[in-house]
mmCIF file of the N, C-alpha and C atoms, coordinates in Angstrom:
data_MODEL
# 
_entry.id   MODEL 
# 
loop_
_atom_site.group_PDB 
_atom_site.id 
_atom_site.type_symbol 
_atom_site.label_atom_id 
_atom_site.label_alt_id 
_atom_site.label_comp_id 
_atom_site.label_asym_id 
_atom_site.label_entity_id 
_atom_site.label_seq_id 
_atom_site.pdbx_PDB_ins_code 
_atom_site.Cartn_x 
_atom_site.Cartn_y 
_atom_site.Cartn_z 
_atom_site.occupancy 
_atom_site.B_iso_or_equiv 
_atom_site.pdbx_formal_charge 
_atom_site.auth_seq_id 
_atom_site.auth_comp_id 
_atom_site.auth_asym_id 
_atom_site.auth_atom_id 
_atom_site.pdbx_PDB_model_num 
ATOM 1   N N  . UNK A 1 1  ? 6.403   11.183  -12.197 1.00 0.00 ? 1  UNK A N  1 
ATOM 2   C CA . UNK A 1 1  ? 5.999   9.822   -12.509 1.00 0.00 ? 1  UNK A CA 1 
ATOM 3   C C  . UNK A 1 1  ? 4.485   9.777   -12.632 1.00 0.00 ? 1  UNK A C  1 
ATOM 4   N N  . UNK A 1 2  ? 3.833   9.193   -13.799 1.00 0.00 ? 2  UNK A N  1 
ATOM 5   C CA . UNK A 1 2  ? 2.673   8.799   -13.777 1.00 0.00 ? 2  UNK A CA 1 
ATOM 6   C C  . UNK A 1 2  ? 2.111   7.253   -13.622 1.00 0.00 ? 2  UNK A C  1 
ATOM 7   N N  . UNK A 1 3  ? 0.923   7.240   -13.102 1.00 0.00 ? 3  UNK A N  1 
ATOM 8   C CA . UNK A 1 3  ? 0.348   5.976   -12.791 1.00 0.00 ? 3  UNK A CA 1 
ATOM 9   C C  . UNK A 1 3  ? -0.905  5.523   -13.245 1.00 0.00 ? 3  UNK A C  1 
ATOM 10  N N  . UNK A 1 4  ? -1.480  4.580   -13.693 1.00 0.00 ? 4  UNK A N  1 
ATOM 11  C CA . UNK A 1 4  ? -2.479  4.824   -14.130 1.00 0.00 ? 4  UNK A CA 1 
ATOM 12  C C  . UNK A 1 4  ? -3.238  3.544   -13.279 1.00 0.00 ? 4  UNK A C  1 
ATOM 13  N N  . UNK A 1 5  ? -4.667  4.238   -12.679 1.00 0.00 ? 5  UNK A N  1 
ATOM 14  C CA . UNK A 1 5  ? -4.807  2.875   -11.483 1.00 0.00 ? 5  UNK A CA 1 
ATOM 15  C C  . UNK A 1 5  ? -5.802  2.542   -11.767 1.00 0.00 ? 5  UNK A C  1 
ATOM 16  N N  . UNK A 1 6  ? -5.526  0.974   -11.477 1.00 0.00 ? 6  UNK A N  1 
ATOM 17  C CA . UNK A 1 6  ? -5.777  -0.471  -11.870 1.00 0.00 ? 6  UNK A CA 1 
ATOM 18  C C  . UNK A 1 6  ? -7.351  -0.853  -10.962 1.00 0.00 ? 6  UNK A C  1 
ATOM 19  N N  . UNK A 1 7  ? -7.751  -0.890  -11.869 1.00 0.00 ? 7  UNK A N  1 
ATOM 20  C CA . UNK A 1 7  ? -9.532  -2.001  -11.377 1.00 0.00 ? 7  UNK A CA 1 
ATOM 21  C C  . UNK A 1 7  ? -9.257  -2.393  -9.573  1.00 0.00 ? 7  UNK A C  1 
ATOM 22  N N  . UNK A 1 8  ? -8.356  -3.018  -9.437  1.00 0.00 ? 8  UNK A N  1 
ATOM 23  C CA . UNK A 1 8  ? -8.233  -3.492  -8.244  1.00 0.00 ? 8  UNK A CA 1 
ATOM 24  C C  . UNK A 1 8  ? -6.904  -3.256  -7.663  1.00 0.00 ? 8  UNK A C  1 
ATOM 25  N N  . UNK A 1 9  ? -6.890  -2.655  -6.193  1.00 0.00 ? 9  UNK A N  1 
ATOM 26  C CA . UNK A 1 9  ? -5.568  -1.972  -5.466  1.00 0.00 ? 9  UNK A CA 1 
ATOM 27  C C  . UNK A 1 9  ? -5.286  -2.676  -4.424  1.00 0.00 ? 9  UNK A C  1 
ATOM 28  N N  . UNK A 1 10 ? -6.249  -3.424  -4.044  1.00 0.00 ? 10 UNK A N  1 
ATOM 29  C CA . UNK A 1 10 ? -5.923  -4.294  -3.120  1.00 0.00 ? 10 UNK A CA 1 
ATOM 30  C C  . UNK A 1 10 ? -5.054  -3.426  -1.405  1.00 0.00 ? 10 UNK A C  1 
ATOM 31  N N  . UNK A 1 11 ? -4.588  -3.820  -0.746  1.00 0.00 ? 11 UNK A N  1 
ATOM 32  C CA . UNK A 1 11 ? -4.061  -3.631  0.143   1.00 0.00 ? 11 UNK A CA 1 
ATOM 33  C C  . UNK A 1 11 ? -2.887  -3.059  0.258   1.00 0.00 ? 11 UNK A C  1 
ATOM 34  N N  . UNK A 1 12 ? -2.827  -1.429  0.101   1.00 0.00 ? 12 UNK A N  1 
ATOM 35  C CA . UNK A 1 12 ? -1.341  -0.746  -0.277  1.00 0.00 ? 12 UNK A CA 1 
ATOM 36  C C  . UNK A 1 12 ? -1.224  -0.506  1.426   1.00 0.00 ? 12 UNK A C  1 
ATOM 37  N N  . UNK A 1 13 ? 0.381   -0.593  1.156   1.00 0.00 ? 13 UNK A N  1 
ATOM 38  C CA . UNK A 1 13 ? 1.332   -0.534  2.121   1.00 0.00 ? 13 UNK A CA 1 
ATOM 39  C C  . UNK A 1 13 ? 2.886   0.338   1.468   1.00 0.00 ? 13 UNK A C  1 
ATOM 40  N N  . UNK A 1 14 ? 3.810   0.184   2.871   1.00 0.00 ? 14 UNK A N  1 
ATOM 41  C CA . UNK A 1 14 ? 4.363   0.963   2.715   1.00 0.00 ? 14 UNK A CA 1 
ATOM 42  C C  . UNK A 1 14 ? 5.298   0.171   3.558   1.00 0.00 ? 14 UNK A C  1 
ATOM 43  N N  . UNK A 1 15 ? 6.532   -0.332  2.533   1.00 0.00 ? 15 UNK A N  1 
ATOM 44  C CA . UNK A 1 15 ? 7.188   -1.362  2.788   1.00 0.00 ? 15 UNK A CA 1 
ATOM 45  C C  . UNK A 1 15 ? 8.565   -0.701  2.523   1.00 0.00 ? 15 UNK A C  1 
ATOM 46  N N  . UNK A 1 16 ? 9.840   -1.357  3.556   1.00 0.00 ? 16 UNK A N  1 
ATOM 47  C CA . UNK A 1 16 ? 11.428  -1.066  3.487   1.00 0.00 ? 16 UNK A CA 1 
ATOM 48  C C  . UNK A 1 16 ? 12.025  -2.037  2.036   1.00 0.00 ? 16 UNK A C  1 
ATOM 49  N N  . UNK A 1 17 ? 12.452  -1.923  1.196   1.00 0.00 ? 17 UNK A N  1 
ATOM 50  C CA . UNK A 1 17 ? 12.748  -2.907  0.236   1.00 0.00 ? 17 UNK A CA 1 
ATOM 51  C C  . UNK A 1 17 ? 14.236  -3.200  0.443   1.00 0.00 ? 17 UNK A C  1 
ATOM 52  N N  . UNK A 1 18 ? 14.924  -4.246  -0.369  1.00 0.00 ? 18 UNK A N  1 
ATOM 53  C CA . UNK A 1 18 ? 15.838  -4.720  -0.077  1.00 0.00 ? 18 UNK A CA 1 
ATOM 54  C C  . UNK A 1 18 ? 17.279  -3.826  0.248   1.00 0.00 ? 18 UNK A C  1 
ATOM 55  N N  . UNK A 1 19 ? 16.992  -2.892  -0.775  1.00 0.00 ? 19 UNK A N  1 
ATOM 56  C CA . UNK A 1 19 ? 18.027  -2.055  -1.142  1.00 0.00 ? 19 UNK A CA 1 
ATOM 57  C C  . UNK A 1 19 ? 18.197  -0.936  0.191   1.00 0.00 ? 19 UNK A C  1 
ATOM 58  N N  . UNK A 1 20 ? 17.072  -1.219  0.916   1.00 0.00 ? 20 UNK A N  1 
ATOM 59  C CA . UNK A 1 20 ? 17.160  -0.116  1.977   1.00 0.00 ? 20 UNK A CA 1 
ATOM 60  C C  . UNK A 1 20 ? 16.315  0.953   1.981   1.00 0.00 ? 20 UNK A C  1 
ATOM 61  N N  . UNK A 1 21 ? 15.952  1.241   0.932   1.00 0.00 ? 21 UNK A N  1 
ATOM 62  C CA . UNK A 1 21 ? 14.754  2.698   0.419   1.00 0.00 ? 21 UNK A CA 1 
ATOM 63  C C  . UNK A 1 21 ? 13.264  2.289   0.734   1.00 0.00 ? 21 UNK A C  1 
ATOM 64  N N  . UNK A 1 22 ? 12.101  2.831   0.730   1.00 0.00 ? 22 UNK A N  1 
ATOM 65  C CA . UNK A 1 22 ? 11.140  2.683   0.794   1.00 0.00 ? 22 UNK A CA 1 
ATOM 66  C C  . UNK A 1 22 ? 9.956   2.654   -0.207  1.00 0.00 ? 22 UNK A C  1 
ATOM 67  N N  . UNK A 1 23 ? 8.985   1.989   -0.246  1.00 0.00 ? 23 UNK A N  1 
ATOM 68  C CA . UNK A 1 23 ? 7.950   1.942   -1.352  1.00 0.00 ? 23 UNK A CA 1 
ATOM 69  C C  . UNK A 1 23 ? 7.122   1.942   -1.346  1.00 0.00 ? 23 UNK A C  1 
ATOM 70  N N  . UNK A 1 24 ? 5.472   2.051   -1.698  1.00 0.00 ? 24 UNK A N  1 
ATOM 71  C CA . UNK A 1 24 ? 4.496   1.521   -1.860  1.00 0.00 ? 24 UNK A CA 1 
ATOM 72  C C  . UNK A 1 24 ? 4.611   0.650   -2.440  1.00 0.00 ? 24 UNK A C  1 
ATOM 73  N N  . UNK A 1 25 ? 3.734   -0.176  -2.090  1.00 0.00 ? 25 UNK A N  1 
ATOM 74  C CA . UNK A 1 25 ? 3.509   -1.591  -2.622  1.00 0.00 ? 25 UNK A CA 1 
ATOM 75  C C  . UNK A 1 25 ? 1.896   -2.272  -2.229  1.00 0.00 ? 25 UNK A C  1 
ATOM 76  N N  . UNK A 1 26 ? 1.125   -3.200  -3.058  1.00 0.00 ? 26 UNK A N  1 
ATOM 77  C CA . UNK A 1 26 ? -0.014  -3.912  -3.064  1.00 0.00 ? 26 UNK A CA 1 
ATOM 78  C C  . UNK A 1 26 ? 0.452   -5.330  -3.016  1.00 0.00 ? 26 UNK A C  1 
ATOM 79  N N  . UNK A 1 27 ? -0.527  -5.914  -2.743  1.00 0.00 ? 27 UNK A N  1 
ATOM 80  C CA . UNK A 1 27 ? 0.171   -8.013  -2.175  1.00 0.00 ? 27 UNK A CA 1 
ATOM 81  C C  . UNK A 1 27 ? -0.110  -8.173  -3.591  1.00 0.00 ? 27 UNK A C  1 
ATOM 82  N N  . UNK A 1 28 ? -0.637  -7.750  -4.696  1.00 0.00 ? 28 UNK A N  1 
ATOM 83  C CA . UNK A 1 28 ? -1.272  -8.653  -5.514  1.00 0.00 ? 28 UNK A CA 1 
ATOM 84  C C  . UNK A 1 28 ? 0.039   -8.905  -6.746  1.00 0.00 ? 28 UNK A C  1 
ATOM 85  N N  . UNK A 1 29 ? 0.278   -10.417 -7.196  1.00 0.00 ? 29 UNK A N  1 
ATOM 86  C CA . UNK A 1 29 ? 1.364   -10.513 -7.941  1.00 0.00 ? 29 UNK A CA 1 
ATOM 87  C C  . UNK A 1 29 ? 0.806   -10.736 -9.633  1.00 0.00 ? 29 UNK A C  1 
ATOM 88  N N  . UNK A 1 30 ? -0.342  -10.317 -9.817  1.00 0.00 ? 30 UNK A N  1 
ATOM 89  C CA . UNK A 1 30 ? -0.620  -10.330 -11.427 1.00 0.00 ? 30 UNK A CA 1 
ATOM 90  C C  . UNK A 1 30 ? -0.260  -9.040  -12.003 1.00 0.00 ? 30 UNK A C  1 
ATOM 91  N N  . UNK A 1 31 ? 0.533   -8.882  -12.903 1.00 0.00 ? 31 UNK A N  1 
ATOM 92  C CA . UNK A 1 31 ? 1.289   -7.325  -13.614 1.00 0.00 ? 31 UNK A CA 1 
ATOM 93  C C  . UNK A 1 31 ? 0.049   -6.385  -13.533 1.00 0.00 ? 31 UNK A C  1 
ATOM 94  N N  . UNK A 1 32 ? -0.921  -6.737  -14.457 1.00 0.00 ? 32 UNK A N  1 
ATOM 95  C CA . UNK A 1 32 ? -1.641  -5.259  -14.800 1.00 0.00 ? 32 UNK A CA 1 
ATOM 96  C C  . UNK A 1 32 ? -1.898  -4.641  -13.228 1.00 0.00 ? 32 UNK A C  1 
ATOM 97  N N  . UNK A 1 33 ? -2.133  -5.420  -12.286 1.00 0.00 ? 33 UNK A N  1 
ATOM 98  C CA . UNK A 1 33 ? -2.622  -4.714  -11.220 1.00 0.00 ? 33 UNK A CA 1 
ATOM 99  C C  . UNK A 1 33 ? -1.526  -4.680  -9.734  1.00 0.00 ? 33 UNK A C  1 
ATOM 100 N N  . UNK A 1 34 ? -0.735  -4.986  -10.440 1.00 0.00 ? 34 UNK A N  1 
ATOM 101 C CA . UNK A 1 34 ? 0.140   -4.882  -9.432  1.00 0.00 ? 34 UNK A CA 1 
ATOM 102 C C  . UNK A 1 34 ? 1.126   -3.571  -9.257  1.00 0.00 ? 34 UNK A C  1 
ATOM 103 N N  . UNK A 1 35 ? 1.483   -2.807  -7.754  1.00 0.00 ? 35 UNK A N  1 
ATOM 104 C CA . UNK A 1 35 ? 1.607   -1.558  -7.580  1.00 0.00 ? 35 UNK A CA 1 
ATOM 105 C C  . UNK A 1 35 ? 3.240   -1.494  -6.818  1.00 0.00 ? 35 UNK A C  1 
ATOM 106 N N  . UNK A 1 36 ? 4.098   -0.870  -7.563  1.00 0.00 ? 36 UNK A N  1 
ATOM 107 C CA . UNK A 1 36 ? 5.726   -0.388  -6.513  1.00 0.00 ? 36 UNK A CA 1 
ATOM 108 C C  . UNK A 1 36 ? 5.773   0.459   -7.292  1.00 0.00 ? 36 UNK A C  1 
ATOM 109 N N  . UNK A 1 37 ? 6.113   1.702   -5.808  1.00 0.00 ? 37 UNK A N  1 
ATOM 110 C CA . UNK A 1 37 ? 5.692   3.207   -6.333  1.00 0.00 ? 37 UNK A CA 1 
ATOM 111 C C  . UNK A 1 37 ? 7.305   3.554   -4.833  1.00 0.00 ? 37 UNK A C  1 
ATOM 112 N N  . UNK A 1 38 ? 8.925   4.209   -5.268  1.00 0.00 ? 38 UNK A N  1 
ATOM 113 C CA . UNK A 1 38 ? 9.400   4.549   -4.793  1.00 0.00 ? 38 UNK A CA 1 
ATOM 114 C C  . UNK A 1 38 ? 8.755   5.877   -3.983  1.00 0.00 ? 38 UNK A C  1 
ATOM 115 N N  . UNK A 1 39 ? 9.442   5.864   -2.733  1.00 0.00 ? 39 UNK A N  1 
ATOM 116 C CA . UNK A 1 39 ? 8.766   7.117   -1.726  1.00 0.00 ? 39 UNK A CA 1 
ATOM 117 C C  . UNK A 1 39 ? 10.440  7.352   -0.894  1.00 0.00 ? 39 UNK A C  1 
ATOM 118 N N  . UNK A 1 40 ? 9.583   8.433   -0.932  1.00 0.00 ? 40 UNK A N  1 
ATOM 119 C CA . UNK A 1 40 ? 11.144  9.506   0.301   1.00 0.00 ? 40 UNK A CA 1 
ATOM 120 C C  . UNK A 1 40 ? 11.010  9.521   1.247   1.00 0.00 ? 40 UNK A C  1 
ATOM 121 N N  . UNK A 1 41 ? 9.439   9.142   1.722   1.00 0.00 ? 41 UNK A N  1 
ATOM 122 C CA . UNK A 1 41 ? 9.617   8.821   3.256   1.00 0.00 ? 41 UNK A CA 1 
ATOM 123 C C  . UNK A 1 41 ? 8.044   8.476   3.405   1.00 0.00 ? 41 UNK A C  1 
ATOM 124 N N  . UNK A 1 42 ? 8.045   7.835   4.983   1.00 0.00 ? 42 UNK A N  1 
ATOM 125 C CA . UNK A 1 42 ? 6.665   7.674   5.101   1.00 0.00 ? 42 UNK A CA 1 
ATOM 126 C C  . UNK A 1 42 ? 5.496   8.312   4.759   1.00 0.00 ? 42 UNK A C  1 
ATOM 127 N N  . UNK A 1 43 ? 5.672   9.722   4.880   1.00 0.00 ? 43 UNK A N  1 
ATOM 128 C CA . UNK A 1 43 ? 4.782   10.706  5.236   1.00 0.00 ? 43 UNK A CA 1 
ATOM 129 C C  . UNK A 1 43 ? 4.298   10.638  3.458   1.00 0.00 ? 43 UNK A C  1 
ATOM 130 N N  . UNK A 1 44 ? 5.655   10.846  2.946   1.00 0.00 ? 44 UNK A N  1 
ATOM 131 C CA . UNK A 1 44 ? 4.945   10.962  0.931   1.00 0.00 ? 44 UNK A CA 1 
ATOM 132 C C  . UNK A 1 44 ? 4.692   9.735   0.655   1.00 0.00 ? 44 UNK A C  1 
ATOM 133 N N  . UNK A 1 45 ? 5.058   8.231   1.456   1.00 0.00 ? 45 UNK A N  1 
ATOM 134 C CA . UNK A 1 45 ? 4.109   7.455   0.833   1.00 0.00 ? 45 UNK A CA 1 
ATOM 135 C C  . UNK A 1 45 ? 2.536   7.286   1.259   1.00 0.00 ? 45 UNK A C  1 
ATOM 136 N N  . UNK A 1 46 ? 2.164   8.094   2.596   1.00 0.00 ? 46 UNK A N  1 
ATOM 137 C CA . UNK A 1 46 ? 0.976   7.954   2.782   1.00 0.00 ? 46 UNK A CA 1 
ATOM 138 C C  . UNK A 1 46 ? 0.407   8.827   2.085   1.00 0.00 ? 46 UNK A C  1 
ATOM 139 N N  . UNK A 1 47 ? 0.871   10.245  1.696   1.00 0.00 ? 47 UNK A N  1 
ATOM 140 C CA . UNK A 1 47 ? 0.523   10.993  0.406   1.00 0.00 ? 47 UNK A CA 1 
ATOM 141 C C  . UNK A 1 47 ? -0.172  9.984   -0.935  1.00 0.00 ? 47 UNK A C  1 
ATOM 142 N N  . UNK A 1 48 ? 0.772   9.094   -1.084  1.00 0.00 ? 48 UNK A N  1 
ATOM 143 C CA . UNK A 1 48 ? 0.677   8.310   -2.597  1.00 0.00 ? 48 UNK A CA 1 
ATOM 144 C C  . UNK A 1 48 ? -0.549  7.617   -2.517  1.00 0.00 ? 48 UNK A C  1 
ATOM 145 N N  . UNK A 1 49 ? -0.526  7.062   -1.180  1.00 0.00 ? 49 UNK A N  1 
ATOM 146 C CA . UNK A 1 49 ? -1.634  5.392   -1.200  1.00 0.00 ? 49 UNK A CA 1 
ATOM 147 C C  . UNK A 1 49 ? -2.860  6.693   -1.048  1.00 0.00 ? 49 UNK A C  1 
ATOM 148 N N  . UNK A 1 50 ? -3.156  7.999   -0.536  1.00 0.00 ? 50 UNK A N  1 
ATOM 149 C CA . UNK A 1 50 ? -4.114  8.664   -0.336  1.00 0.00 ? 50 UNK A CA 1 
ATOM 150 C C  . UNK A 1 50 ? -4.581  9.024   -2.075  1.00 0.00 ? 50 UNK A C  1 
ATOM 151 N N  . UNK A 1 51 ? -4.034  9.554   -2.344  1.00 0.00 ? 51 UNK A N  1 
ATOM 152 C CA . UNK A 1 51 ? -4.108  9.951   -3.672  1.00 0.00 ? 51 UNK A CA 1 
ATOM 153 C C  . UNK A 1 51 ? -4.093  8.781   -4.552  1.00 0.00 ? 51 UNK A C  1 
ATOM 154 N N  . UNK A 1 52 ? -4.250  6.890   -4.685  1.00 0.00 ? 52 UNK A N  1 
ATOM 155 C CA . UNK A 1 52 ? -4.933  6.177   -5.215  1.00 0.00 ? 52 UNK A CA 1 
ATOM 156 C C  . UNK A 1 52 ? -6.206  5.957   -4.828  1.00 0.00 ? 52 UNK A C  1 
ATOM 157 N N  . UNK A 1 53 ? -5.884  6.027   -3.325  1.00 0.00 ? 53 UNK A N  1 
ATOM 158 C CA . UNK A 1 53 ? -7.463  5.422   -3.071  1.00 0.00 ? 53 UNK A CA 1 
ATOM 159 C C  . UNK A 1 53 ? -8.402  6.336   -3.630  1.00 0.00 ? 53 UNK A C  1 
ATOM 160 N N  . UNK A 1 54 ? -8.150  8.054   -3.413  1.00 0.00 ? 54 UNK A N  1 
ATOM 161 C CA . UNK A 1 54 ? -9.397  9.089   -3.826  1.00 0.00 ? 54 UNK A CA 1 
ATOM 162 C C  . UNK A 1 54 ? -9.633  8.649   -5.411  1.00 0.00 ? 54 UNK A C  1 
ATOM 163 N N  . UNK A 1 55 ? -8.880  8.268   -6.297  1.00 0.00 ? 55 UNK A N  1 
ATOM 164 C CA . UNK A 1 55 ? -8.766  7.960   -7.474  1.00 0.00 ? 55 UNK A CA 1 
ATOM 165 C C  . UNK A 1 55 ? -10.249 7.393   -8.403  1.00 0.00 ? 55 UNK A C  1 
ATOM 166 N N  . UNK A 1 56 ? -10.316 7.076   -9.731  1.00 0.00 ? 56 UNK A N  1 
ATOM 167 C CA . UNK A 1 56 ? -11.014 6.165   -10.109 1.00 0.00 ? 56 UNK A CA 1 
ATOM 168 C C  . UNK A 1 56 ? -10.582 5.406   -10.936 1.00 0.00 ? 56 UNK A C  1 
ATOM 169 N N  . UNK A 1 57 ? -10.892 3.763   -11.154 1.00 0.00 ? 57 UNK A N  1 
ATOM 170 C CA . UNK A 1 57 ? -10.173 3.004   -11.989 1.00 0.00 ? 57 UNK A CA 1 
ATOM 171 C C  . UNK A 1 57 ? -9.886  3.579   -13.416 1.00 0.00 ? 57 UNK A C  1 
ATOM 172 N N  . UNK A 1 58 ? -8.742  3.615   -13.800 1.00 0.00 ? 58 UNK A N  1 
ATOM 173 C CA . UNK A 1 58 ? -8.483  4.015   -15.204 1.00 0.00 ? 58 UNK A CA 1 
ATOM 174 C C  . UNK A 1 58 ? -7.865  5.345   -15.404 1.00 0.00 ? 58 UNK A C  1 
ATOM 175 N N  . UNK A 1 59 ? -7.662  6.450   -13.767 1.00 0.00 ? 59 UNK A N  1 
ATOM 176 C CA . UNK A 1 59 ? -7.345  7.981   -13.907 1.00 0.00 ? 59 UNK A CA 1 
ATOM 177 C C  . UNK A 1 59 ? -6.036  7.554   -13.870 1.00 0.00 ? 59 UNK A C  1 
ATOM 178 N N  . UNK A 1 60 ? -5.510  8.897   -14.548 1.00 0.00 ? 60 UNK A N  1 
ATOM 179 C CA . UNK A 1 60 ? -4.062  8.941   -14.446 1.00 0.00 ? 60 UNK A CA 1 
ATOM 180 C C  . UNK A 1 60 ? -3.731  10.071  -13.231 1.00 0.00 ? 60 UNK A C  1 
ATOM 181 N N  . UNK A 1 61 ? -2.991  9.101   -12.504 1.00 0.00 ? 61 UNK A N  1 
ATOM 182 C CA . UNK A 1 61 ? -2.617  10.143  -10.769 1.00 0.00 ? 61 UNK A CA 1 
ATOM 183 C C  . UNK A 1 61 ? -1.003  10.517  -11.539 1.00 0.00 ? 61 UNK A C  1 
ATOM 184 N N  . UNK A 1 62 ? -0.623  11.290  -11.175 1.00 0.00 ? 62 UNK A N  1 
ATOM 185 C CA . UNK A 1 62 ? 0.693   12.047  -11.602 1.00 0.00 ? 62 UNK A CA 1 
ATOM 186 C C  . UNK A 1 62 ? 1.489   12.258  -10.007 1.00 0.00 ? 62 UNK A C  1 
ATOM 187 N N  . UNK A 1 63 ? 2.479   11.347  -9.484  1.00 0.00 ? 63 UNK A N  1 
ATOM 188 C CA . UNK A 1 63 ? 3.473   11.416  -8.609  1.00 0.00 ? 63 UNK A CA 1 
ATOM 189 C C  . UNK A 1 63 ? 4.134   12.480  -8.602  1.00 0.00 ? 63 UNK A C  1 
# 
């Protein structure tokens, strides 16, 4: 999966979703900048949110 990250990331987390599985996720609800990124477990979503933050607006991070 690729991602391509957004001007603003706001506050990623690492949230249970309805279905039961886990995600990254940002609070912010405007599309271009808004972030749900499936994860296999805690540990690879703190992988994920690490590997946006090192990022720069506009790189493409590859999941």
């Amino acid at each position: 999966m690729k991602l391509i990250r957004p001007k603003i990331i706001g506050t990623l987390k690492i949230e249970k979703m309805m279905a039961g599985n886990l995600a990254v996720l940002n609070e912010i609800k405007n599309s271009p900048n808004k972030i749900v990124i499936p994860c296999r477990s805690v540990e690879h979503g703190k992988e994920i949110i690490n590997k946006i933050k090192k990022s720069k607006p506009g790189e493409v991070i590859y999941i």
